[in-house]
N, C-alpha and C positions, 0 to 999 in steps of 0.2 A: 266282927264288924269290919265294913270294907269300905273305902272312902275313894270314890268316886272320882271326884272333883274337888280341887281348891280354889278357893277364889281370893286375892290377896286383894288388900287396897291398890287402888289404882295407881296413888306415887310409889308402892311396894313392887307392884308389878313394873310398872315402868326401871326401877331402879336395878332391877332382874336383869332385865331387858340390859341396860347399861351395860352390867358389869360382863354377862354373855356377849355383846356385843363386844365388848374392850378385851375379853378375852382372845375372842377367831381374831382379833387384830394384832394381837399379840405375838399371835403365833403364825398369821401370816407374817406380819414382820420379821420372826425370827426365821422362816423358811426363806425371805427373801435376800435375808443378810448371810446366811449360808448357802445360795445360790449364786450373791454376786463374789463372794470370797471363792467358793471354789471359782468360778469365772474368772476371776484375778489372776488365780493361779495357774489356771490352761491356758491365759492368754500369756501368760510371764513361761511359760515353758515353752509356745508354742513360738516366741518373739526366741528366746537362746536359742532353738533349734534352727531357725529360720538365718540368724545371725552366723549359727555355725555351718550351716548347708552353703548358705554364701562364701564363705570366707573359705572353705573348702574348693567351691566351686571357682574361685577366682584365682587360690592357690591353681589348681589344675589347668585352667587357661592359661598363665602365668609358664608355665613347663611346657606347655604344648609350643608357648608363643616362643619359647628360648628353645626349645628343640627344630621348630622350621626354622627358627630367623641361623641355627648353625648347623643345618640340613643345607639352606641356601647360600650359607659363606662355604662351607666343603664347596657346593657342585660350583659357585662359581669361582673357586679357586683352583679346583679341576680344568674348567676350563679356561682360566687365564693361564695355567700351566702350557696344557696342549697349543695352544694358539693364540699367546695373545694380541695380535694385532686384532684376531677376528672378537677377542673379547673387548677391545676397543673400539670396535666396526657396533659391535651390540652396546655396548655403554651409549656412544653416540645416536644411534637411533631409540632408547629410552629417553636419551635426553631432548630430542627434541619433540619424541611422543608426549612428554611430562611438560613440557615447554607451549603446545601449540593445541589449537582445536580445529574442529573443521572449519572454520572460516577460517582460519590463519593463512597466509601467504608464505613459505618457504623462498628466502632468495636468499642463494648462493654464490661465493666469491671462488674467484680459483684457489684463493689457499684456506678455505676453509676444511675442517677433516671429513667431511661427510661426501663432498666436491673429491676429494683425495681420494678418498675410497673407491668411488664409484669409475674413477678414471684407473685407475687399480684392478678394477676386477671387471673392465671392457676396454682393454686398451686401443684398440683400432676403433672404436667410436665413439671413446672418451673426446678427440678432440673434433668430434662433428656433433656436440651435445648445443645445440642451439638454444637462444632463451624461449619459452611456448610463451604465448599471447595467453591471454586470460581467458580468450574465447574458445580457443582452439583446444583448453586443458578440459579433461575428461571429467 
């Protein structure tokens, strides 16, 4: 004998139904609470690597930035050696590159070092250096 078909009562069947249904929820649940744990976990490994690429990263900039900033104290100690008035003559012209913008107005005194300089290094028309007009300047 071969049985076909069962037909259960209908709150029998429905209660089926239930416990099947509470079952796939079960275990989706469990799929889902082992999906966001490992997720936890890649994201907590992927935060320390991230932490240590940085810290690396800033180390390495950190050595680059103390390597030029005593690249650029040698060469300008080189050349305050060889010449320091002309490393004077250069300090002065940063300083008032760092000082001034294009609109700025430069006026100069006779004893000022920049005035010195330049009567220094064109002496026969250091003293025919006239003041320029505003309109006349380039």
């Amino acid at each position: 004998m071969r049985i076909k078909r069962l037909d259960y009562v209908e709150s029998v069947r429905e209660k089926v139904y239930e416990r099947m249904i509470s079952e796939r929820k079960r275990i989706a649940a469990q799929f889902r609470s082992e999906g966001e744990g490992r997720s936890a976990e890649i994201l907590g490994t992927m935060e320390k690597e991230l932490r240590q690429i940085r810290s690396t990263a800033y180390r390495r900039v950190q050595e680059i930035q103390g390597q030029a900033d005593a690249d650029a104290t040698r060469i300008y100690g080189q050349a305050y050696n060889r010449n320091p008035e002309f490393y004077a003559f250069l300090r002065t012209l940063e300083s008032y590159k760092e000082k001034t913008n294009k609109n700025s107005v430069l006026i100069l005194t006779t004893d000022s070092d920049f005035y010195q300089y330049i009567k220094k290094a064109i002496p026969g028309e250091a003293q025919n250096l006239a003041p320029v007009s505003r309109e006349t300047a380039p």
